[in-house]
LOSE-832343 format. One record per residue (C-alpha): residue number from 0; residue in one letter; x, y, z. Coordinates in nm, 3 decimals. Layout:
% residues N
k NUM, r a, x X, y Y, z Z
...
This chain:
% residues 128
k 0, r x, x 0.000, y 0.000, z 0.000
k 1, r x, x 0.135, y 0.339, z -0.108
k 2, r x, x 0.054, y 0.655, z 0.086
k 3, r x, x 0.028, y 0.962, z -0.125
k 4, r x, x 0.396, y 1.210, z -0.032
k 5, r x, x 0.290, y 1.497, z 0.274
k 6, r x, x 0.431, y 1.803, z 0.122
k 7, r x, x 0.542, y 2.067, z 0.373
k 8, r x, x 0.548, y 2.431, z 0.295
k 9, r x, x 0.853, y 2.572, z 0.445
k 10, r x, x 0.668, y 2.692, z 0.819
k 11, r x, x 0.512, y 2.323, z 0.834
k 12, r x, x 0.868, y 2.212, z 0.796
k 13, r x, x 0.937, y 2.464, z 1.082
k 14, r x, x 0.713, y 2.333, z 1.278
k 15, r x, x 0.821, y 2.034, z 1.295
k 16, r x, x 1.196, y 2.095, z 1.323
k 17, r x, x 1.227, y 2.051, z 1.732
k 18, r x, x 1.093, y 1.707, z 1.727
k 19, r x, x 1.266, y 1.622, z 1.411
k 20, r x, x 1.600, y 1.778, z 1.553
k 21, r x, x 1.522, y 1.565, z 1.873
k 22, r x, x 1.466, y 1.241, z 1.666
k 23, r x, x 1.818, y 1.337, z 1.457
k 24, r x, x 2.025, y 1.359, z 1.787
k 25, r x, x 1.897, y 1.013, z 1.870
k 26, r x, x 1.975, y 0.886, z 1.584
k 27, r x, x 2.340, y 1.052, z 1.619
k 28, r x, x 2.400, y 0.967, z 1.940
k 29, r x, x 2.312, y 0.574, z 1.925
k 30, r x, x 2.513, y 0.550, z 1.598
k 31, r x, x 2.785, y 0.698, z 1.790
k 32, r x, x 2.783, y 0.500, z 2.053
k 33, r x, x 2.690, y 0.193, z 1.793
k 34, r x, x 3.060, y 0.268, z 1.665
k 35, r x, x 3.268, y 0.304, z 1.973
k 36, r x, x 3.119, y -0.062, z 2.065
k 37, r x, x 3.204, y -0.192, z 1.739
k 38, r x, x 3.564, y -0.039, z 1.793
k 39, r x, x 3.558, y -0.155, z 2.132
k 40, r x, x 3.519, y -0.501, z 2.032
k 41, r x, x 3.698, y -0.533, z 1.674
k 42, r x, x 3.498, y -0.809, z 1.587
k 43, r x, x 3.181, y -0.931, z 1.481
k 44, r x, x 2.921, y -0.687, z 1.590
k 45, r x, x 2.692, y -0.909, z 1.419
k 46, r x, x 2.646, y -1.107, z 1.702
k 47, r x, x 2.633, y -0.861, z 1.961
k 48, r x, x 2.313, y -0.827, z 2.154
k 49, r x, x 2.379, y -0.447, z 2.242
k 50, r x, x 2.470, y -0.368, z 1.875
k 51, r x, x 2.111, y -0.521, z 1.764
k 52, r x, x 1.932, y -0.313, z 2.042
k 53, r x, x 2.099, y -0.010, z 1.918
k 54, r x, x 2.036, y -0.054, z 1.556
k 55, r x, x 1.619, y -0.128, z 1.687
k 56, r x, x 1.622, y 0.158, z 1.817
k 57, r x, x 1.785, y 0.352, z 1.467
k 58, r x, x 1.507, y 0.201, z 1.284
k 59, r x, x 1.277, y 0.288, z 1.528
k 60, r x, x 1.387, y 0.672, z 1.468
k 61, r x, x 1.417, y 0.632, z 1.091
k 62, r x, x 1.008, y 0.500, z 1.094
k 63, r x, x 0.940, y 0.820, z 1.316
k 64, r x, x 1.053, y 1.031, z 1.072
k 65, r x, x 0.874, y 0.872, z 0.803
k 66, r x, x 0.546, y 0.914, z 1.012
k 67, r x, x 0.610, y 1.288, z 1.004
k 68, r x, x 0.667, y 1.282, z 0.681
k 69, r x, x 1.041, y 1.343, z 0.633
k 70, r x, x 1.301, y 1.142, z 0.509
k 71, r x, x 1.640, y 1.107, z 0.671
k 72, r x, x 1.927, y 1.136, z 0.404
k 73, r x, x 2.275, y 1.114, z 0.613
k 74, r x, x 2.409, y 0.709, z 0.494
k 75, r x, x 2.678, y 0.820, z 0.739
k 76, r x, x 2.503, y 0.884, z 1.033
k 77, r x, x 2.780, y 1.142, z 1.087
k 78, r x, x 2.559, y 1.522, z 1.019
k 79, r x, x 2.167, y 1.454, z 1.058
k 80, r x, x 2.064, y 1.550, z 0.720
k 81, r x, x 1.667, y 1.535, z 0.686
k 82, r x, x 1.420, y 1.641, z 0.366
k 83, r x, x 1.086, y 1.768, z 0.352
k 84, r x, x 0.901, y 1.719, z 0.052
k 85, r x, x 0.782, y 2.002, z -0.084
k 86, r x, x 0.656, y 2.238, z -0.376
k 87, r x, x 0.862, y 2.536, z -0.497
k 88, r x, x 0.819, y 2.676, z -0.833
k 89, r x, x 0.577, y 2.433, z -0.898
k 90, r x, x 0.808, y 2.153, z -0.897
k 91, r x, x 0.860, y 1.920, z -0.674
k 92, r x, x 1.192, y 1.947, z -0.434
k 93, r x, x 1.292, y 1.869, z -0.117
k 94, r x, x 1.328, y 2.154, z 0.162
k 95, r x, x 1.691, y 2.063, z 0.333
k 96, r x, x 1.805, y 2.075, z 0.668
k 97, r x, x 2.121, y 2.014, z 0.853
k 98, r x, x 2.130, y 1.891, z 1.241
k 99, r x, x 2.423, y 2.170, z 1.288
k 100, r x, x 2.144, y 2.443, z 1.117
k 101, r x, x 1.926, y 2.646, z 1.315
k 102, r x, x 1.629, y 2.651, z 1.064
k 103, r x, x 1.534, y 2.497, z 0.741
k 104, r x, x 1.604, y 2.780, z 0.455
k 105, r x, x 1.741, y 2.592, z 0.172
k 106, r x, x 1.614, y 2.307, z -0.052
k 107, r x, x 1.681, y 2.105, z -0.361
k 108, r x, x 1.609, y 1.916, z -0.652
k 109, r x, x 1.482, y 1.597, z -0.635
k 110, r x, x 1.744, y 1.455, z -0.820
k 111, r x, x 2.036, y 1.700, z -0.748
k 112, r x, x 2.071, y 1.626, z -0.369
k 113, r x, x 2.294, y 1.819, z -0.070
k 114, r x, x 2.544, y 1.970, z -0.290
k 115, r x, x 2.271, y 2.108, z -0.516
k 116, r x, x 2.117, y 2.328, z -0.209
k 117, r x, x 1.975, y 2.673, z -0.288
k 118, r x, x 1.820, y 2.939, z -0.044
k 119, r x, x 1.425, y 2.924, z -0.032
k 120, r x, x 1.290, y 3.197, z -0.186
k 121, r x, x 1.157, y 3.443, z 0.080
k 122, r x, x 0.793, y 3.442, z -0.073
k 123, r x, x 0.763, y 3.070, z 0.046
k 124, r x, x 0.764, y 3.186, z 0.427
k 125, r x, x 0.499, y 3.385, z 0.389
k 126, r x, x 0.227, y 3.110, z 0.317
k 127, r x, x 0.080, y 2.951, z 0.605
């Protein structure tokens, strides 16, 4: 079953940013920790019961931000990227934010990712 894409304007985005940004540092902060134990041990963290808990709960945050209606973008886990879906210039994009940013202002292509960023266009924070 497919659910039809939540798009966010850029002060729904907003909105949502301190429980996102809450949900992000979780996500940071167990991965971190997921890869001191796996230093820790220098083995098969396969088998490691704590590891498996730990990588639960990183799902777990991953499926929270899908409920919201955000997708988390960082393979890494290193910088808590996150994109909205959204509408600019009638096309579709993705409104961008950073874990180290204090708001969401920039967004992208679809296709073009991160490095492809560019500054919302002031107009869009104006719509409620």
């Amino acid at each position: 079953m497919t659910t039809a894409t939540k798009y966010f304007t850029p002060e729904e985005a907003r909105k949502t940013l301190p429980l996102v940004r809450q949900i992000v540092k979780d996500i940071l902060d167990t991965t971190r920790e997921m890869r001191l134990i796996a230093e820790e041990i220098s083995g098969t963290v396969e088998n490691d019961p704590r590891i498996q808990k730990m990588a639960e709960n990183v799902n777990h945050f991953l499926g929270e931000l899908e409920e919201i209606g955000c997708f988390y973008k960082d393979s890494n886990f290193t910088v808590g990227l996150v994109d909205f879906p959204s509408i600019i210039n009638d096309k579709e994009v993705f409104l961008c934010w950073r874990s180290d940013e204090e708001d969401i202002l920039f967004y992208h292509d679809i296709n073009s990712g991160f490095s492809g960023r560019r500054p919302i266009p002031p107009e869009y924070f104006s719509q409620s």
